[in-house]
ZAPATOR-749858 format. One line per 8 residues: number of its first residue (from 1); their letters; for each residue x, y, z of C-alpha. Coordinates in Angstrom, 1 decimal. Layout:
BEGIN
NUM) A) X:Y:Z ~ ...
***
This chain:
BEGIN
1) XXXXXXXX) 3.2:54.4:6.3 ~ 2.7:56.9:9.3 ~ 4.1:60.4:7.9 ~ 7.1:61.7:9.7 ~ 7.7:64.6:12.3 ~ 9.6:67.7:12.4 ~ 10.0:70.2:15.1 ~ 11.3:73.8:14.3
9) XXXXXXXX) 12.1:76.2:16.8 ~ 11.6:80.1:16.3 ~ 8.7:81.0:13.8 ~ 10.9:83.4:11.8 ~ 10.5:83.8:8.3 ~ 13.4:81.1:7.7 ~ 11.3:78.9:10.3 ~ 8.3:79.8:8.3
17) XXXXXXXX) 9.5:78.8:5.4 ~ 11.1:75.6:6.2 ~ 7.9:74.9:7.7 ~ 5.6:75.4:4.5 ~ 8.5:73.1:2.6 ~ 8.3:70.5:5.1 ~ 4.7:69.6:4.7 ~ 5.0:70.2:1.4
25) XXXXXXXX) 7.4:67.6:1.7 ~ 4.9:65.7:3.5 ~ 6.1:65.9:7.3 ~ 3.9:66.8:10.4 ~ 5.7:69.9:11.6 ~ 5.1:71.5:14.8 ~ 6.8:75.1:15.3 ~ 7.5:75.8:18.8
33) XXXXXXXX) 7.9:80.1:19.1 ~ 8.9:82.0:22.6 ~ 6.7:85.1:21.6 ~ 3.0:85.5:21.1 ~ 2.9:85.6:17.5 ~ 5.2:84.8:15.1 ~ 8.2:86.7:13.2 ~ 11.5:86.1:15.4
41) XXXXXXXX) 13.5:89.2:14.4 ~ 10.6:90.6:12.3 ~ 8.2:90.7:15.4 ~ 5.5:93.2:15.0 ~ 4.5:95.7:17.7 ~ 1.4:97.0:18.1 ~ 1.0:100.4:20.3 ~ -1.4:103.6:21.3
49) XXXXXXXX) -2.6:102.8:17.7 ~ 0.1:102.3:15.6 ~ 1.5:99.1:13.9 ~ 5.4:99.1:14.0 ~ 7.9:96.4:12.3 ~ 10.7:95.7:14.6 ~ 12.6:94.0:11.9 ~ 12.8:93.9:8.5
57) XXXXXXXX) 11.2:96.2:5.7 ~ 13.3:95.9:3.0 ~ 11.8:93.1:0.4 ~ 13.2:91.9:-2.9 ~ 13.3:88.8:-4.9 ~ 9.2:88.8:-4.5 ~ 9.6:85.4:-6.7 ~ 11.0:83.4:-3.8
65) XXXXXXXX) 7.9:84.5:-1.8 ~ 5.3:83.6:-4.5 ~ 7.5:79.9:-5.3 ~ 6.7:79.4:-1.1 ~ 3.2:80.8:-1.7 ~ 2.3:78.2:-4.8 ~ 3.2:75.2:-2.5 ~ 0.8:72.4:-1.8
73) XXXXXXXX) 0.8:69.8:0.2 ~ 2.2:66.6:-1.3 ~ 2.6:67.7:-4.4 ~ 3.9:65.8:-7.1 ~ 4.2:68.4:-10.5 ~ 8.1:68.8:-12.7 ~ 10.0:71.1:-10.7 ~ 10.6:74.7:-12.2
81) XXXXXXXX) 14.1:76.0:-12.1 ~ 15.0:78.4:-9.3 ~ 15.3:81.7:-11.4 ~ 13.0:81.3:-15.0 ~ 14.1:82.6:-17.3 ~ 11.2:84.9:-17.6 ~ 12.0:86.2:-13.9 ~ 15.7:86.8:-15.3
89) XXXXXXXX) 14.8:89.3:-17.9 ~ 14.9:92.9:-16.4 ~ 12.7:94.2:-18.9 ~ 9.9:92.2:-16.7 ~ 10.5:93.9:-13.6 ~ 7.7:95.4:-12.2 ~ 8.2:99.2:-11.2 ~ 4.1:100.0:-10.7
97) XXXXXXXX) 0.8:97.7:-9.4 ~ 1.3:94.5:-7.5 ~ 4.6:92.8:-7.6 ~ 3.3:89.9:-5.7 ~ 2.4:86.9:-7.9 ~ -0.9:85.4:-7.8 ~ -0.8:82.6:-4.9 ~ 1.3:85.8:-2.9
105) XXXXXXXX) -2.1:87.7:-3.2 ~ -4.4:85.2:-1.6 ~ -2.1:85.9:1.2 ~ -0.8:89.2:1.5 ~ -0.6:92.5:-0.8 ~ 2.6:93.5:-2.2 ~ 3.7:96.8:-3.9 ~ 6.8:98.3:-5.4
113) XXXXXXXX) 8.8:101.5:-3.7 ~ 10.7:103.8:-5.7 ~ 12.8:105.6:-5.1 ~ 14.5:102.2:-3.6 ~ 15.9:104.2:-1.0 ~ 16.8:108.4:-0.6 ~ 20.3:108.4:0.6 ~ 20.9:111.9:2.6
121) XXXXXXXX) 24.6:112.4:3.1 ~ 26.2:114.6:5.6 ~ 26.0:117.7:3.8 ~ 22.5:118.0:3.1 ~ 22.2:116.5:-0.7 ~ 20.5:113.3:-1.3 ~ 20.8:110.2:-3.9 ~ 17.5:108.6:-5.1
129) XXXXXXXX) 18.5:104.7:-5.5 ~ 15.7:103.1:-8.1 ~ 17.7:100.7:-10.3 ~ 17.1:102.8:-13.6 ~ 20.7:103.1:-15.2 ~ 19.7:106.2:-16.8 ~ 18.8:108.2:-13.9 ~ 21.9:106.6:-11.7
137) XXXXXXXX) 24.2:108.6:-14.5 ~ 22.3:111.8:-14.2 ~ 22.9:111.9:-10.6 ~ 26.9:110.3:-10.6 ~ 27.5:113.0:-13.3 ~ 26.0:115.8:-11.0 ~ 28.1:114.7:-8.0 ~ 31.6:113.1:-9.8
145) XXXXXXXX) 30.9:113.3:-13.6 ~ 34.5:112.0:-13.7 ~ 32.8:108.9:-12.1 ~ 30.7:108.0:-14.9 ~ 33.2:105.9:-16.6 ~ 33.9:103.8:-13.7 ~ 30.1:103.1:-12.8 ~ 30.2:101.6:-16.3
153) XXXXXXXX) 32.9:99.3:-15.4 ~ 31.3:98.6:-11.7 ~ 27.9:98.0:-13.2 ~ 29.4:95.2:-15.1 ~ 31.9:93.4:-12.4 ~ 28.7:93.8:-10.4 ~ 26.3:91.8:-13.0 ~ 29.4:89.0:-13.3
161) XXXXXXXX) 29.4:88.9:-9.7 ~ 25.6:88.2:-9.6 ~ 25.1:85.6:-12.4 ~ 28.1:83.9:-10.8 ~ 27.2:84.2:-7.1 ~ 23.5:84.6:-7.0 ~ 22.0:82.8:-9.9 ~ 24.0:80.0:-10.3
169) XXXXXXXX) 25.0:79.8:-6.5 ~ 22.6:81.0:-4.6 ~ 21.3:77.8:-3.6 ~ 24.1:75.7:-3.4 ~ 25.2:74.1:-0.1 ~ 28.7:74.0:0.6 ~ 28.8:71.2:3.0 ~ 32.0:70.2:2.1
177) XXXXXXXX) 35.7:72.0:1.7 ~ 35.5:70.3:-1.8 ~ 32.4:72.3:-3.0 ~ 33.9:75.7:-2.0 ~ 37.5:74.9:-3.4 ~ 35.4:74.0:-6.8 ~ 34.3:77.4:-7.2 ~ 37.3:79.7:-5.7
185) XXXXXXXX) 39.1:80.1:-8.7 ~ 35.6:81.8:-10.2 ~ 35.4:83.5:-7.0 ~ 39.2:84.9:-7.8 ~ 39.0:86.2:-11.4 ~ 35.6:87.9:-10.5 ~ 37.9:89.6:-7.9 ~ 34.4:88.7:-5.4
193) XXXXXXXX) 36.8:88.2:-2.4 ~ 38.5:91.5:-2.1 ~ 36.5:93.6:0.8 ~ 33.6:95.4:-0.7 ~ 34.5:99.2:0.0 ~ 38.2:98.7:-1.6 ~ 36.2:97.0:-4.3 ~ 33.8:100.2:-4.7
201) XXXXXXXX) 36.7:102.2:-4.3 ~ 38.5:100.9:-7.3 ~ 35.6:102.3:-9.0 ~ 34.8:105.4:-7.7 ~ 36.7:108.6:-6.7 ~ 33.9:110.3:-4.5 ~ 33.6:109.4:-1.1 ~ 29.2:110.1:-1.6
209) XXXXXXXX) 29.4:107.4:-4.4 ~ 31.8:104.8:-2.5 ~ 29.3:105.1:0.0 ~ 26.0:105.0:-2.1 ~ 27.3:101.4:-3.8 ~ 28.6:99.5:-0.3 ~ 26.4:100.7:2.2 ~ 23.8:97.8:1.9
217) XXXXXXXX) 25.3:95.8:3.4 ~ 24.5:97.0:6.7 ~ 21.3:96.1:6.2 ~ 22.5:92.3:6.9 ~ 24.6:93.4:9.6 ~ 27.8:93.6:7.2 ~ 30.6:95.9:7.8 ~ 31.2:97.5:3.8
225) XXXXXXXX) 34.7:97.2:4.8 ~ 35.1:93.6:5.7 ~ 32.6:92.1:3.6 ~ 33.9:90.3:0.7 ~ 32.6:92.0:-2.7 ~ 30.6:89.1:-3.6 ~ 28.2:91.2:-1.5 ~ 28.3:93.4:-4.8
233) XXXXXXXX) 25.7:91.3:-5.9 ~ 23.1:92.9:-3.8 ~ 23.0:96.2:-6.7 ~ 21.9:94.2:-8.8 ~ 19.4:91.8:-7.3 ~ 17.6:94.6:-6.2 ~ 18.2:96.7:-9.4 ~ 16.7:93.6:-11.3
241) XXXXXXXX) 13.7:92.8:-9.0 ~ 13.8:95.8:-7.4 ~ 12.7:97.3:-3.5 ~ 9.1:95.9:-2.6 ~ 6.9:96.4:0.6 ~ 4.2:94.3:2.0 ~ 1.2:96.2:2.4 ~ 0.2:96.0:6.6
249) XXXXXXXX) 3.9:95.7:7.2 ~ 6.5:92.6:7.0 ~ 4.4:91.5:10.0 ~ 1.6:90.6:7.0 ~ 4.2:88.8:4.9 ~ 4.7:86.8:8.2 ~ 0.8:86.5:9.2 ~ 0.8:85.4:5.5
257) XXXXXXXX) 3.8:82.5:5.7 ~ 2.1:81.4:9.3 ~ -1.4:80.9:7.6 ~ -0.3:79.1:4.3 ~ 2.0:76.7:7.0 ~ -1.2:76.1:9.6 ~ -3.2:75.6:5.9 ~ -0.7:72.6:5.0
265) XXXXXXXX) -1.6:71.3:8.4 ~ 1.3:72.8:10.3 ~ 1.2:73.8:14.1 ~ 2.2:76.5:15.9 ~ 2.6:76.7:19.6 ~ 2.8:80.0:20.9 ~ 4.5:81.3:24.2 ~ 6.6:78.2:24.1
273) XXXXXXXX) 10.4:78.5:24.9 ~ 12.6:75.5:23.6 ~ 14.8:75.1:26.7 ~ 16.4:71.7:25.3 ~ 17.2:69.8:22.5 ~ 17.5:66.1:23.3 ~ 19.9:63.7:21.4 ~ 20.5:60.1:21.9
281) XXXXXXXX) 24.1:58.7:21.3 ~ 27.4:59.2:22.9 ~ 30.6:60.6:21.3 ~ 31.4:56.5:20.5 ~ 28.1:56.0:18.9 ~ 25.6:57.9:16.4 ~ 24.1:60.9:18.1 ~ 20.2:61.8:16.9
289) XXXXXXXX) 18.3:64.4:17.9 ~ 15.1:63.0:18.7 ~ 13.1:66.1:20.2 ~ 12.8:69.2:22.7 ~ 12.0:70.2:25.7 ~ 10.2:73.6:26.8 ~ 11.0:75.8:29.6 ~ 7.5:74.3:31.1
297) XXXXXXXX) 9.4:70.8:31.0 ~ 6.9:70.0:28.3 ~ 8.6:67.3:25.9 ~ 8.1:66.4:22.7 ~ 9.2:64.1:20.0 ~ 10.1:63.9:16.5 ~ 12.2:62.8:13.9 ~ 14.2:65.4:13.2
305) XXXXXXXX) 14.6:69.3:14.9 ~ 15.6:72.3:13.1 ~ 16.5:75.4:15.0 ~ 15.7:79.0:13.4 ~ 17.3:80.4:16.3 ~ 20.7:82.2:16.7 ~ 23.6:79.7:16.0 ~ 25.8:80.0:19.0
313) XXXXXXXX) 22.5:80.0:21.2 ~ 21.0:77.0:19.3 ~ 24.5:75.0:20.4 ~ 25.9:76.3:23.8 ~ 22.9:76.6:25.1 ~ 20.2:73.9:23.7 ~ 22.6:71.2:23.0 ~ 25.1:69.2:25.9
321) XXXXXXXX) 28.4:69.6:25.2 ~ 29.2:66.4:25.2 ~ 27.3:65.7:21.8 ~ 29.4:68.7:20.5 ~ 32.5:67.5:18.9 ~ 32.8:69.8:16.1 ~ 30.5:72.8:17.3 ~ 32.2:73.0:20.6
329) XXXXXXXX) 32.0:76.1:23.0 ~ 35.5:77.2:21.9 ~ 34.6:77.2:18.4 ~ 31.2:78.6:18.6 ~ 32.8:81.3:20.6 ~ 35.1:82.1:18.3 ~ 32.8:83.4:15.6 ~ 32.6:86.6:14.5
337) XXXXXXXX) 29.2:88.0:15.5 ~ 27.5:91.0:13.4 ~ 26.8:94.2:14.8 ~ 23.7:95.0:16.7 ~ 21.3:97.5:16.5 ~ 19.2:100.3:18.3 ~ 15.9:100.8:16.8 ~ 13.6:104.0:17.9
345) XXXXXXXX) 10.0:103.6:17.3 ~ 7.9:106.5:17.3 ~ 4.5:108.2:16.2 ~ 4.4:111.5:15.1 ~ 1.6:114.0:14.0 ~ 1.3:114.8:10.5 ~ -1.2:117.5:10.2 ~ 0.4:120.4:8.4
353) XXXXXXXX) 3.5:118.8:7.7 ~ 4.9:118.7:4.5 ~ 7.8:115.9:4.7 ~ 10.3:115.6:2.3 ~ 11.5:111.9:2.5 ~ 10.7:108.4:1.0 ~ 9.6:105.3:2.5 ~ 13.3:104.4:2.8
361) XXXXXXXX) 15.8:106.9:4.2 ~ 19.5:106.4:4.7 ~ 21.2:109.2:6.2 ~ 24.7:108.9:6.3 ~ 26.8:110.9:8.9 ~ 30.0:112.8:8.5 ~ 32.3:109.8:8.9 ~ 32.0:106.3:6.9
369) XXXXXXXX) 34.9:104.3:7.0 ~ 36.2:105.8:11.3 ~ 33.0:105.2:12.2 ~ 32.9:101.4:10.6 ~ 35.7:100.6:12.6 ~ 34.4:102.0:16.0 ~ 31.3:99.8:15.5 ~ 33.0:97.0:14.4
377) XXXXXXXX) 36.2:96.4:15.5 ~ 36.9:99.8:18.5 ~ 33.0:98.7:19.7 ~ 32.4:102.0:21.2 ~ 30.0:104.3:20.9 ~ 30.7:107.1:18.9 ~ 29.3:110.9:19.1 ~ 28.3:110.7:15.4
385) XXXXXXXX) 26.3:107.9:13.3 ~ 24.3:107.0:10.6 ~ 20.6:106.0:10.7 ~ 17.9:103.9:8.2 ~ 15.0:106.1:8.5 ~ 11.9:104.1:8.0 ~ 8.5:105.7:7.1 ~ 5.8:103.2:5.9
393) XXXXXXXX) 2.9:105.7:6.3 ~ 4.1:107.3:3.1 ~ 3.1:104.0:1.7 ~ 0.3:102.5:3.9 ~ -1.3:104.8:6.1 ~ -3.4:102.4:7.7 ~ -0.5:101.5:10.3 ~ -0.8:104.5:11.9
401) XXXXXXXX) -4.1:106.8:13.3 ~ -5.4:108.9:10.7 ~ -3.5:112.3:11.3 ~ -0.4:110.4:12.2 ~ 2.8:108.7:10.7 ~ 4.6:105.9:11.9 ~ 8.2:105.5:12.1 ~ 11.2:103.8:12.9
409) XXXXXXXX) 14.9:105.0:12.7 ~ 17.5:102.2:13.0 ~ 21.1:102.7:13.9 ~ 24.0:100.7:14.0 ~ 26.0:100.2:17.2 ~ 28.5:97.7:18.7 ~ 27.3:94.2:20.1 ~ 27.1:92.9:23.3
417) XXXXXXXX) 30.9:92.3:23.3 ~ 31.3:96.2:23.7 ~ 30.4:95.8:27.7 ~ 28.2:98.9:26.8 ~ 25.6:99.9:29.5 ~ 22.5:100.0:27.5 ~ 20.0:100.7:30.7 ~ 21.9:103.9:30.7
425) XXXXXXXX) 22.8:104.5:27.0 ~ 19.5:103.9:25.5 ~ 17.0:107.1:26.3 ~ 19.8:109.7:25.5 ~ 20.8:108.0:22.4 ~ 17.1:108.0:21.5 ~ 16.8:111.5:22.4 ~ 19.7:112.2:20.2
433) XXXXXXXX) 18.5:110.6:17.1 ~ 15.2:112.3:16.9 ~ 16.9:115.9:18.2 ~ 19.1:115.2:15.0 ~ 16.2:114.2:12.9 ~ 14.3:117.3:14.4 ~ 17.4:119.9:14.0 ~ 18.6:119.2:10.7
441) XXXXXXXX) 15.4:119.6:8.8 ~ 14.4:116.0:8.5 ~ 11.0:115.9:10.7 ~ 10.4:119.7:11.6 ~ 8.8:119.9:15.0 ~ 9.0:116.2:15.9 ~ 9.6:116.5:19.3 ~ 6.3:118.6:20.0
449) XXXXXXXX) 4.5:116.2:17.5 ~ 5.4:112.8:19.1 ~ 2.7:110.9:19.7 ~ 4.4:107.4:20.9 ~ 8.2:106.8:21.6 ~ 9.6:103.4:22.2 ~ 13.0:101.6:21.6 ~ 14.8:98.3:21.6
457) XXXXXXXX) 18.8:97.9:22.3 ~ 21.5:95.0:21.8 ~ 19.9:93.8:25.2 ~ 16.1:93.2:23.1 ~ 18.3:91.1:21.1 ~ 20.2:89.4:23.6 ~ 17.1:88.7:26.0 ~ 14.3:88.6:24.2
465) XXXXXXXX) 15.3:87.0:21.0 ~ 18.2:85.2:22.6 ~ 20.7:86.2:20.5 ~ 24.4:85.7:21.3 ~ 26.1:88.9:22.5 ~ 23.3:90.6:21.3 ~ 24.3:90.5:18.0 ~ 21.4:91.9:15.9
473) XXXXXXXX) 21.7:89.9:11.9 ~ 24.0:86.6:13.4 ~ 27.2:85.8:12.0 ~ 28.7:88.1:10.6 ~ 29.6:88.1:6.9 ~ 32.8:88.3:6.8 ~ 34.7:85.9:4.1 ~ 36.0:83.4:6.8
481) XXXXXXXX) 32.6:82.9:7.9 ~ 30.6:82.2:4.3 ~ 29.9:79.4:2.4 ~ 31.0:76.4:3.9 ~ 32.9:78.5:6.6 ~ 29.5:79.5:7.8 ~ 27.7:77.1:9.8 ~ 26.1:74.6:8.1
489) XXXXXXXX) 22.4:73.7:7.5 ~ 22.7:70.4:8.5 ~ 24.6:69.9:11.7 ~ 27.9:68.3:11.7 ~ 27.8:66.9:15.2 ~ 24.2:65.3:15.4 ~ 22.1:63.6:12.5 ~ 18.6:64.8:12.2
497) XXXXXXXX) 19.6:68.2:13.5 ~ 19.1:71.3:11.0 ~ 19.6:74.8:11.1 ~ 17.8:77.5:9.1 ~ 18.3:81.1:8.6 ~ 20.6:84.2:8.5 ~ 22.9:82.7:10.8 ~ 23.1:79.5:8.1
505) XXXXXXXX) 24.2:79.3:4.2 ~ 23.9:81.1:2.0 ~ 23.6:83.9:4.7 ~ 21.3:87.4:6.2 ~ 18.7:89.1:4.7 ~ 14.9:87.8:3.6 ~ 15.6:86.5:0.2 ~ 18.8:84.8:1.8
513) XXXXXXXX) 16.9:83.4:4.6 ~ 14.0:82.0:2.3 ~ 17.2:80.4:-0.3 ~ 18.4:79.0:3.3 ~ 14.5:77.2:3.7 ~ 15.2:75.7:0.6 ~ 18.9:74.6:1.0 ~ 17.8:73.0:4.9
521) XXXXXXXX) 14.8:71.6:3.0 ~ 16.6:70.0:0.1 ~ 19.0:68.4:2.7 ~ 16.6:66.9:5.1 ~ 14.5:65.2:1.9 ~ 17.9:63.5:1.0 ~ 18.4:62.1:4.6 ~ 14.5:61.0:4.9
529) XXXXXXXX) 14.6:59.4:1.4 ~ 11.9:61.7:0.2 ~ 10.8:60.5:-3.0 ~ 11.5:62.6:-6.2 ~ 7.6:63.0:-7.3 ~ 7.6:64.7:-3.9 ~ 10.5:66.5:-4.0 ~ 9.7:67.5:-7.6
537) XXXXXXXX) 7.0:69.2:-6.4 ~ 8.2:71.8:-3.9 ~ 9.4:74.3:-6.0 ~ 12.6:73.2:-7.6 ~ 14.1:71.8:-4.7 ~ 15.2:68.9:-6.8 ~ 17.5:66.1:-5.3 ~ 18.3:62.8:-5.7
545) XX) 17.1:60.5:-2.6 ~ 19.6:58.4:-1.1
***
């Protein structure tokens, strides 16, 4: 019997993924990618000598990556659970060496950071995040020790929070109201609905520490204050598996996922815009995707497409209306999109420098919660802000030329929705940052030590990585919009038709994405009748064919 054919659009790391699952699964895949090389959001550029990630940095869960990593092709072998017991044990977790697993390290090299990230606040002092309990009390009890009790008490909603949300849900698909009202009252009595912050703040009395336990979200493009505080749960996955960095960059996590997929016999065509997705059917009859067209007019078929693209791009703009019934303009528009982001990429000289930061740097400004709401909800631009200072070099100094760092500070700023004029905004806000990092002791001399300078707005986003309003993570993560009110990995509107990625269940951020390969993957094998000793063998995906 003649194997059958997938398509995927966008070689992100949720495309990736899907991809290595799907000829696990025993499908001809084809990825289709509009760059030169692959990545999506965690594109790499390459520039006057230095090797910059324009997406994410921060890894964890470096299980999920070796489970993707150990995959073969047709592989029939009894499914291990999604989190061993052996992986749950946080006396396992590795703080020195590799953290990669074996199959990981055919691939790519990956090491543990600590501290998991410096927090600066506004007034100078710091807070070195690294998951030990021990030295989070010596540092809460020298800036609130009347906190202490109440880290105690967060430490533990947290943990309930994560064996409830994370290891029992994580990759559950909630494809129908039923599934999510099953779980609600859980939800409820682990108080994982109330916004984050006011979660925190039930907790903790000083602003620094409110701040130091919801600010993470960001990361995913979450606003702390909006986010339910089932987002609590991201304390303690990476306090149990902690903060881990691919050596070369994401970029060689993503080299690694593209090789292991060509390796199954998948294909990737390069430079290769999806301008179309073609369905069959009528709004009387069953409507099937069947294929895509590129912006050449190229076309190509296959039995099923999923899109690792940005949600409301991958409908209004891909699909015809007319085979839109559910996901219809309206309601498409109507989602929430996250925050964007403007990211400054620059080289500096290092000779004779004695820096006093970690790989990962959050430096808070001198407003949290005002300056939430002008982001997220005002959409203007504020005078102030808060960056994610991103040094790699400290780690790997191979992605810069010898004498050098490379950097990249990241700040949060309004969507596409703003009506902000970016062409005009974008140099003095870069200016600004680095002046700041410059002036308040950060990088000393930076300005007369740059050696590149580069930046990306909400427009990269928007243009480049067609993303709708320029949002920078997708939907955002508010409560409305998770679980089965996010949009689902299998399209309600047209069979055959998947999504995959941060924009899809269970939501942003690369463990998430990789949990959303898995969920998309588990769904397509019951459509395509996959048989179990197949499915058995791609890494617990486990279903029953139907």
């Amino acid at each position: 019997m003649s194997r059958k054919t997938a398509i995927i659009i966008g070689s992100g790391i949720g495309g990736l993924a899907l991809g290595v699952r799907l000829q696990s699964l025993g499908f001809n895949t084809t990825i289709f990618e509009k760059l030169d090389s692959p990545g999506g959001r965690a594109y790499v550029r390459r520039v006057d000598g230095f090797t910059f990630d324009m997406g994410p940095t921060v890894i964890t869960v470096p299980h999920l990556i070796e489970e993707l990593f150990s995959l073969e092709r047709d592989a029939a072998a009894l499914a291990e659970p999604d989190f061993p017991e052996q992986i749950l044990d946080p006396n396992n977790r590795i703080k020195t060496g590799v953290s990669g697993g074996p199959n990981t390290s055919k691939y790519v090299k990956i090491i543990p950071i600590l501290p998991f990230y410096r927090i600066y606040f506004d007034d100078g002092t710091h807070f070195d995040y690294d998951g030990d309990p021990d030295n989070t009390r010596r540092q809460i009890e020298a800036i609130a020790p009347e906190d202490l009790p109440g880290y105690e008490r967060f430490h533990a909603a947290a943990k309930g929070i994560f064996d409830r949300g994370f290891i029992d849900l994580g990759h559950t698909y909630f494809g129908d109201a039923l599934s999510m009202l099953k779980i609600a009252p859980d939800l409820v009595k682990l108080d994982a609905i109330r916004p984050l912050f006011s979660f925190v703040k039930r907790y903790f009395k000083s602003p620094k520490l409110q701040q130091v336990f919801s600010f993470e979200t960001l990361l995913i493009g979450g606003n702390p204050l909006k986010v339910p505080a089932i987002y609590a749960m991201l304390h303690f996955i990476e306090k149990t598996w902690g903060i881990h960095f691919a050596m070369g960059g994401t970029g060689a996590l993503v080299s690694g996922l593209a090789h292991k997929f060509q390796e199954l016999g998948g294909v990737i065509h390069y430079n290769s815009e999806v301008n179309h997705i073609d369905v069959v059917g009528n709004s009387f009859s069953r409507r099937v995707a069947k294929g895509v067209t590129l912006a050449d007019g190229a076309y190509y078929a296959a039995d099923l497409v999923a899109s690792n693209g940005d949600y409301a791009n991958t409908y209004m703009k891909l699909i015809d209306a007319k085979y839109r019934l559910i996901n219809q303009d309206a309601r498409v528009k109507f989602a929430k999109q996250s925050m964007s982001i403007m990211v400054i990429y620059f080289g500096f000289k290092a000779e004779g420098l004695n820096l006093n930061l970690r790989h990962h740097c959050i430096i808070l400004g001198p407003r949290y919660e005002g300056l939430m709401r002008d982001i997220f909800d005002a959409k203007i631009l504020s005078q102030d802000f808060c960056q994610y200072l991103h040094i790699p070099t400290l780690t790997d100094p191979s992605l810069a030329p010898p004498g050098h760092h490379a950097a990249y500070t990241l700040i949060p700023v309004p969507n596409n929705a703003s009506g902000l004029d970016w062409s005009k905004l974008g140099e003095p806000l870069a200016d600004k940052a680095l002046t700041f990092l410059e002036e308040r002791g950060y990088i000393p001399e930076l300005r007369a030590r740059l050696a590149h300078k580069s930046f990306i707005t909400p427009d990269y986003f928007e243009t480049t990585l067609n993303s709708y309003l320029g949002n920078g993570f997708g939907v955002e993560p508010v409560l409305t919009q998770s679980a089965f009110f996010r949009p689902h990995n299998r399209s309600e509107d047209i069979a055959n038709l998947y999504l995959v990625g941060a924009n899809t269940q269970p939501g942003g951020g690369t463990p998430a994405v990789m949990m959303s390969a898995k969920i998309t993957a588990r769904e397509i094998a019951k459509d395509f009748d996959v048989s179990d000793a197949i499915v058995n063998g791609v890494g617990g995906i486990r279903v029953t064919a139907r």
